[in-house]
C-alpha positions in Angstrom: -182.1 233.3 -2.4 -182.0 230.0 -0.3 -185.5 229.2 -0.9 -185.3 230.1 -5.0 -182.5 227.4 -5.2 -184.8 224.4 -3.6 -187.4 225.4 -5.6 -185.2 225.6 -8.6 -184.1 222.1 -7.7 -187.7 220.3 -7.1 -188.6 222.1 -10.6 -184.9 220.2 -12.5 -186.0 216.7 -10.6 -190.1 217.5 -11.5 -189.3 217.9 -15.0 -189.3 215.2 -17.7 -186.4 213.6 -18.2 -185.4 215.1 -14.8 -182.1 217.1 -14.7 -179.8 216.5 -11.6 -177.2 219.3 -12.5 -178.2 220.9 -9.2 -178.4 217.9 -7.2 -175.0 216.7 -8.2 -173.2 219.3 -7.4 -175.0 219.3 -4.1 -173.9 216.2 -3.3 -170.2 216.9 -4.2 -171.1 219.6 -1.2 -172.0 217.2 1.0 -169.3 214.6 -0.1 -166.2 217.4 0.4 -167.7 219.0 4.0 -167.7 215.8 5.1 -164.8 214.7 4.0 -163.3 217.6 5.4 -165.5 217.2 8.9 -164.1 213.6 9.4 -160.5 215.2 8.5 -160.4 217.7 10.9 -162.2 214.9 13.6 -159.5 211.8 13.3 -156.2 214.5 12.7 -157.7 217.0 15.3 -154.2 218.2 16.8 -155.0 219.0 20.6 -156.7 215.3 21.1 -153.9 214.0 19.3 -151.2 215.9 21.9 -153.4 215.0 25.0 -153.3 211.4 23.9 -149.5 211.2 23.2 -149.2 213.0 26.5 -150.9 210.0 28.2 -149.2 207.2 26.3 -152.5 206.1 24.3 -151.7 207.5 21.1 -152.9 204.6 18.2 -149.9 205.0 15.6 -151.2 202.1 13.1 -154.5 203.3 13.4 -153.4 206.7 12.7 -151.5 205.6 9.6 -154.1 203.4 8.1 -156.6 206.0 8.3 -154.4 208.3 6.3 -153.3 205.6 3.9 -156.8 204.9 3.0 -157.7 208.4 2.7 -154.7 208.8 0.5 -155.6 205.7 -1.4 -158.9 207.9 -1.8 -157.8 210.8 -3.3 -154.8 209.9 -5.1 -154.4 210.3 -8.9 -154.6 206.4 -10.8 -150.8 206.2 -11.3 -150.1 206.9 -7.6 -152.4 203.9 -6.7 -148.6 201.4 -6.5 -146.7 203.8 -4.2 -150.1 204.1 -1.9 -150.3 199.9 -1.4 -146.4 199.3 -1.4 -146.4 202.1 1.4 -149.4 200.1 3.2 -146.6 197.0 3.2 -144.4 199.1 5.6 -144.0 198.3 9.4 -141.4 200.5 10.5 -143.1 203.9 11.6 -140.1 205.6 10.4 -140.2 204.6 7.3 -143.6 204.9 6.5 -143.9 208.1 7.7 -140.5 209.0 5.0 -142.5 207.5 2.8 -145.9 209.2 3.3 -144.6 212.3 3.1 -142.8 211.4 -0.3 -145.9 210.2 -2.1 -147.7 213.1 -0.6 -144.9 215.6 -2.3 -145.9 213.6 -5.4 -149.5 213.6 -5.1 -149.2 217.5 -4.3 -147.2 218.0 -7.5 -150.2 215.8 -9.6 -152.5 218.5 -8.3 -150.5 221.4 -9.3 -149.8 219.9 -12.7 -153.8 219.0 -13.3 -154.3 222.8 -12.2 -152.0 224.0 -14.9 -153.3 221.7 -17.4 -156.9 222.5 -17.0 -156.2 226.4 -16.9 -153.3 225.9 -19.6 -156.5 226.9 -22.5 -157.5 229.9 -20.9 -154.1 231.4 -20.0 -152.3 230.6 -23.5 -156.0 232.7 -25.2 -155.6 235.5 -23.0 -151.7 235.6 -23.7 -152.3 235.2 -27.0 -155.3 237.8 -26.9 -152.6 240.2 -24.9 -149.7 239.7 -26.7 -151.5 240.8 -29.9 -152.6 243.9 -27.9 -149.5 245.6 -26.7 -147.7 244.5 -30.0 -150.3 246.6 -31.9 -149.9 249.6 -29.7 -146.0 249.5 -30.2 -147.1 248.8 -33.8 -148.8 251.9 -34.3 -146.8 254.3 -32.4 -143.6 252.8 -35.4 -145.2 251.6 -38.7 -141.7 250.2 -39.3 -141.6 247.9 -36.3 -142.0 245.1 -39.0 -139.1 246.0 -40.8 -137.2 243.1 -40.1 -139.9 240.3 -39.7 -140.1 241.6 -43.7 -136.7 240.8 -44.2 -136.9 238.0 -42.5 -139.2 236.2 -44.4 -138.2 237.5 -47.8 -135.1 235.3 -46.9 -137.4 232.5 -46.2 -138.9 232.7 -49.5 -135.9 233.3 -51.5 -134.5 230.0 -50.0 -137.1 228.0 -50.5 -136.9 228.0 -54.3 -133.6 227.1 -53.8 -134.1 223.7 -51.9 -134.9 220.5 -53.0 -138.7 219.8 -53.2 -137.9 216.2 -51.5 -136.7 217.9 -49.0 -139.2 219.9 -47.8 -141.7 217.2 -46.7 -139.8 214.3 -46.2 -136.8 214.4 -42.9 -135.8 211.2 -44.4 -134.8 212.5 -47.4 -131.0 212.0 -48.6 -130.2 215.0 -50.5 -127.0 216.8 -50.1 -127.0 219.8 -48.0 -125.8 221.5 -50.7 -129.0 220.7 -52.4 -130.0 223.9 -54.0 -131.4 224.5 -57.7 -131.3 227.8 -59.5 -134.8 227.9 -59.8 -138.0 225.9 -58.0 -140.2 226.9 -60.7 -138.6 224.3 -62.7 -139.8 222.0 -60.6 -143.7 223.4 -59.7 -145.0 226.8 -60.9 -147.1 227.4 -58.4 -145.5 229.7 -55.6 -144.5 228.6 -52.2 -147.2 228.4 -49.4 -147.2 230.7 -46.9 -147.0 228.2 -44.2 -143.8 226.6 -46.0 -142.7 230.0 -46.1 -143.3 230.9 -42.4 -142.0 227.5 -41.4 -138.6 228.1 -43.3 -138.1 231.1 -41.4 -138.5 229.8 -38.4 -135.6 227.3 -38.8 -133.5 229.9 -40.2 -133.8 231.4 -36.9 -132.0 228.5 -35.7 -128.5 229.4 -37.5 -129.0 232.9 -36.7 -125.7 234.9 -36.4 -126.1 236.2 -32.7 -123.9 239.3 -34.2 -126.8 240.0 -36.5 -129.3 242.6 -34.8 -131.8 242.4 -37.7 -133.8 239.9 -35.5 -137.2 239.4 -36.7 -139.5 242.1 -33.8 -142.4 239.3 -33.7 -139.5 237.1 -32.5 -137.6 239.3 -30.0 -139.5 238.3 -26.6 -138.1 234.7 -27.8 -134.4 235.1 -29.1 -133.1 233.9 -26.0 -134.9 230.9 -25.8 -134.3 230.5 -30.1 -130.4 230.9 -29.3 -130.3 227.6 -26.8 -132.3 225.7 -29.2 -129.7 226.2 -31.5 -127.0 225.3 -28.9 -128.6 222.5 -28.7 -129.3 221.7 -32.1 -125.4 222.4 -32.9 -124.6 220.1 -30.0 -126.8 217.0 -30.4 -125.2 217.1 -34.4 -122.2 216.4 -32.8 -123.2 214.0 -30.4 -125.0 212.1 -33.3 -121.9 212.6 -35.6 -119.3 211.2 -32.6 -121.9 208.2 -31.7 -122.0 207.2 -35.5 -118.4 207.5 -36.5 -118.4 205.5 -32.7 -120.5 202.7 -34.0 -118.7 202.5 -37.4 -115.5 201.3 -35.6 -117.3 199.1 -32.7 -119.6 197.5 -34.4 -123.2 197.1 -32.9 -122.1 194.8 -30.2 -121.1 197.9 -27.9 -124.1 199.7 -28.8 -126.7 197.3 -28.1 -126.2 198.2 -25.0 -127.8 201.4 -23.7 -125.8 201.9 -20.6 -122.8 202.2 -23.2 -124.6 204.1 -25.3 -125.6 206.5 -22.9 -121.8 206.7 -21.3 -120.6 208.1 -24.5 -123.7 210.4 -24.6 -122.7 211.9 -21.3 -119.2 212.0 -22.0 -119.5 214.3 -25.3 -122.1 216.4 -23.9 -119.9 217.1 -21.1 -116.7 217.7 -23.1 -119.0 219.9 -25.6 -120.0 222.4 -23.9 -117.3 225.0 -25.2 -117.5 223.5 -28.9 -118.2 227.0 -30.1 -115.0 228.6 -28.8 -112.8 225.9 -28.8 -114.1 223.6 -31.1 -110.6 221.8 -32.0 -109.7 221.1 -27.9 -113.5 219.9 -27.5 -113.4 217.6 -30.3 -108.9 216.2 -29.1 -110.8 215.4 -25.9 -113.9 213.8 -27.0 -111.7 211.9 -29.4 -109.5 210.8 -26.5 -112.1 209.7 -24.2 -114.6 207.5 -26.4 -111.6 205.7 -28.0 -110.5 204.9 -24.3 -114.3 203.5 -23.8 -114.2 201.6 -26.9 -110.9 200.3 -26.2 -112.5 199.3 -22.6 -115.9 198.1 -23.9 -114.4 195.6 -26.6 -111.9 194.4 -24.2 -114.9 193.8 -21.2 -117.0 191.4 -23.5 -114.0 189.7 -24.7 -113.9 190.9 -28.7 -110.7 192.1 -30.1 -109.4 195.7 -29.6 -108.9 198.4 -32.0 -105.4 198.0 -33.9 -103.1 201.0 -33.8 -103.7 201.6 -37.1 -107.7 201.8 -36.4 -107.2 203.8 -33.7 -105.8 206.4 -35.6 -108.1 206.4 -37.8 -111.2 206.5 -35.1 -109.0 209.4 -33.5 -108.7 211.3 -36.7 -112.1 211.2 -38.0 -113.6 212.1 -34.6 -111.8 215.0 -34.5 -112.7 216.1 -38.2 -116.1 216.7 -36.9 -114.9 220.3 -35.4 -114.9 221.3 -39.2 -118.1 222.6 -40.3 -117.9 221.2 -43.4 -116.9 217.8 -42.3 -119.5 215.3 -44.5 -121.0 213.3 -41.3 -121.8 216.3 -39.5 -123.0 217.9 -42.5 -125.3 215.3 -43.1 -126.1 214.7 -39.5 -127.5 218.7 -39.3 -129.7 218.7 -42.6 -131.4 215.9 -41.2 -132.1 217.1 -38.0 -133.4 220.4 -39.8 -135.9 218.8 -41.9 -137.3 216.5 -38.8 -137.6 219.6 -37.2 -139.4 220.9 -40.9 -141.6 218.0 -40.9 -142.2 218.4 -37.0 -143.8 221.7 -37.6 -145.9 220.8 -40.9 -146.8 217.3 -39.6 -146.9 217.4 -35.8 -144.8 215.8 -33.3 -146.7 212.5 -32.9 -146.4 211.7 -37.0 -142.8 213.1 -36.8 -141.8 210.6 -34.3 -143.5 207.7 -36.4 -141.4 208.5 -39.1 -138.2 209.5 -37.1 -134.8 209.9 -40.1 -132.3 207.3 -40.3 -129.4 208.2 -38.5 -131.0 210.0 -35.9 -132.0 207.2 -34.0 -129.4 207.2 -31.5 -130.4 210.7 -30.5 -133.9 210.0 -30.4 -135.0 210.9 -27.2 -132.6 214.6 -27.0 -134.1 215.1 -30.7 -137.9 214.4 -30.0 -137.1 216.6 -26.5 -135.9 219.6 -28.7 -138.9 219.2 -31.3 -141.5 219.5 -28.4 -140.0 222.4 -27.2 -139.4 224.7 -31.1 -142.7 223.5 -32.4 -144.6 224.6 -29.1 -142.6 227.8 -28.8 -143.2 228.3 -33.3 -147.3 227.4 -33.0 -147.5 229.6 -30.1 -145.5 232.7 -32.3 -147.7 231.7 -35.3 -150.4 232.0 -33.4 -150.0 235.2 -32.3 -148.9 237.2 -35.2 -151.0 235.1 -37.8 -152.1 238.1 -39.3 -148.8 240.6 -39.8 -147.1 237.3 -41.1 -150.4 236.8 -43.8 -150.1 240.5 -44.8 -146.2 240.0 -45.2 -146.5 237.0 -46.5 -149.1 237.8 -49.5 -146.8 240.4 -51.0 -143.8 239.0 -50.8 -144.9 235.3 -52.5 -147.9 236.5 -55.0 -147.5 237.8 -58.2 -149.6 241.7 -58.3 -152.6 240.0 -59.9 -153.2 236.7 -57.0 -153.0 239.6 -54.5 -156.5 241.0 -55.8 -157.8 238.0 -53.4 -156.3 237.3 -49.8 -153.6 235.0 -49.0 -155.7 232.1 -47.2 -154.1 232.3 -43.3 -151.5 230.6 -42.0 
């Protein structure tokens, strides 16, 4: 077999053009052993002892050598650390720092490891979920039950939206924007996709009472029910910071430490909104009038009058109620970015992000990321129950002669 390689490699450099797949990857051989040869020379632990023993151990040269090989093998964006650590005269310090940007550079390797086997693992969980779902699927025909259900609701509620708002997460419609009828509007039935995509923020204000979750979904409900935590807490923090800005004006909230102060305070005070809701909101109330009160009075602009105060205390704590019109607002938007996140991607999405959403920007795009990833990776994998589903719930008996195109 040793002889058949060489030979297969004079016959690639012989022939025309030449190909050197062969030779390259010899030479990365070559390159690693000795790499590793010169390694295990300089570092060699017993010479190292013996000369420490006798007083001649070279620390600098020790340290340069490792700098440069770090310098060697570090990913691009640890190239900074590497030369700021080679500015470092205090062995102490450098050796702190070494082993930090080591940590670092150990954590780039991991993450390039998961990213280049990220392809293979998601097709062969995909490829395996689909398996054991269809076993369970035909040992009980009616394990799709209530993904049927499900989706029927999805359906039903699109024709009673507003077409704007299905495309558009900028879109001012009332959230009580509902029409008897959408084929008023476009006789055409919904797309399967809308459909699909409906459903899946419906799973967002699921009742957690309700056991009639969707069984394509169930190995995600957990994960669905603190996305919806979160959804329900970043429309209050977006409804506190705008009712916030209303009375401060934008001098207070040009500044993002400020900004972010208030941020940390409701999120912290928020996080039994859904038991206590009224005691969350008296105490949210409490504390970002004190920081406004604090924040005018540091850059020297007149403080809230009693009267105003009131007022900010009042309508800061009208945002417990459901049907309070800033929060109301606040949530429909946030649904249809998330909408247009799944129809249109995250990078559009973010080019396009809803007015009065900016402020929440960053926890917003965070949460997108993390339902449209979790949504493609469902869709992916039961693509063709949801199709079957799908094509009889939305086409008239006729259209279903020919096959819903797949989602």
């Amino acid at each position: 077999t040793c002889d058949a390689f060489w030979n297969h490699l004079k016959e690639q450099l012989l022939s025309t053009p030449p190909e050197f797949t062969c030779a390259l990857r010899l030479l990365k051989e070559i390159k690693e052993n000795r790499l590793r040869n010169e390694i295990e020379e300089v570092l060699d632990t017993d010479l190292l002892k013996q000369e420490a023993e006798h007083g001649a151990l070279d620390v600098p040269r020790l340290s340069n050598y490792i700098l440069n090989l770090m310098a060697l093998l570090c990913a691009p964006v640890r190239d900074e650390a590497v030369q700021k650590l080679e500015t470092i005269t205090d062995p102490v310090r450098l050796l702190r720092g070494i082993f930090r940007v080591l940590g670092l550079m150990k954590m780039d390797m991991a993450n390039y490891t998961i990213k280049s086997f990220r392809p293979y693992l998601q097709e062969h969980s995909i490829q395996y979920e689909q398996a054991k779902f269809q076993e369970l699927l035909d040992k009980q025909p009616s394990l799709l039950n209530y993904t049927t259900k499900w989706l029927t609701k999805a359906a039903t509620d699109i024709t009673t939206l507003c077409p704007s708002s299905l495309d558009s997460p900028g879109s001012s419609c009332s959230t009580a924007c509902s029409l008897p009828n959408r084929a008023a509007y476009n006789s055409e039935p919904p797309s399967p996709t809308m459909v699909l995509y409906q459903g899946y923020l419906n799973l967002l204000c699921w009742d957690p009472e309700n056991e009639e979750f969707p069984e394509t979904l169930l190995m995600d409900r957990i994960r669905l029910q603190e996305m919806a935590f979160q959804l329900h807490q970043l429309t209050i923090l977006d409804s506190v910071l705008l009712v916030a800005r209303s009375f401060s004006g934008e001098v207070l909230f040009s500044s993002p430490e400020f900004v972010d102060r208030l941020k940390c305070i409701t999120k912290a005070l928020t996080e039994e909104l859904i038991s206590r809701p009224e005691e969350a909101m008296l105490s949210v109330s409490e504390q970002v009038s004190q920081e406004i009160h604090q924040g005018l009075k540091d850059v020297g602009l007149t403080t809230l009058s009693s009267e105003n105060t009131a007022s900010l205390l009042g309508q800061l704590q009208d945002i417990a109620k459901k049907e309070n019109c800033i929060r109301s607002i606040v949530d429909q938007r946030i649904r249809l970015f998330l909408k247009f996140c799944l129809l249109h991607g995250m990078k559009e999405s973010l080019l396009h992000f809803p007015r009065g959403l900016i402020l929440i920007e960053r926890e917003l795009a965070e949460l997108g990321w993390k339902f449209v990833s979790l949504m493609h990776h469902n869709q992916q994998v039961f693509s063709r129950y949801y199709a079957e589903i799908l094509k009889n719930i939305i086409l008239p008996p006729k259209a279903q002669e020919t096959d819903v195109e797949p989602l």
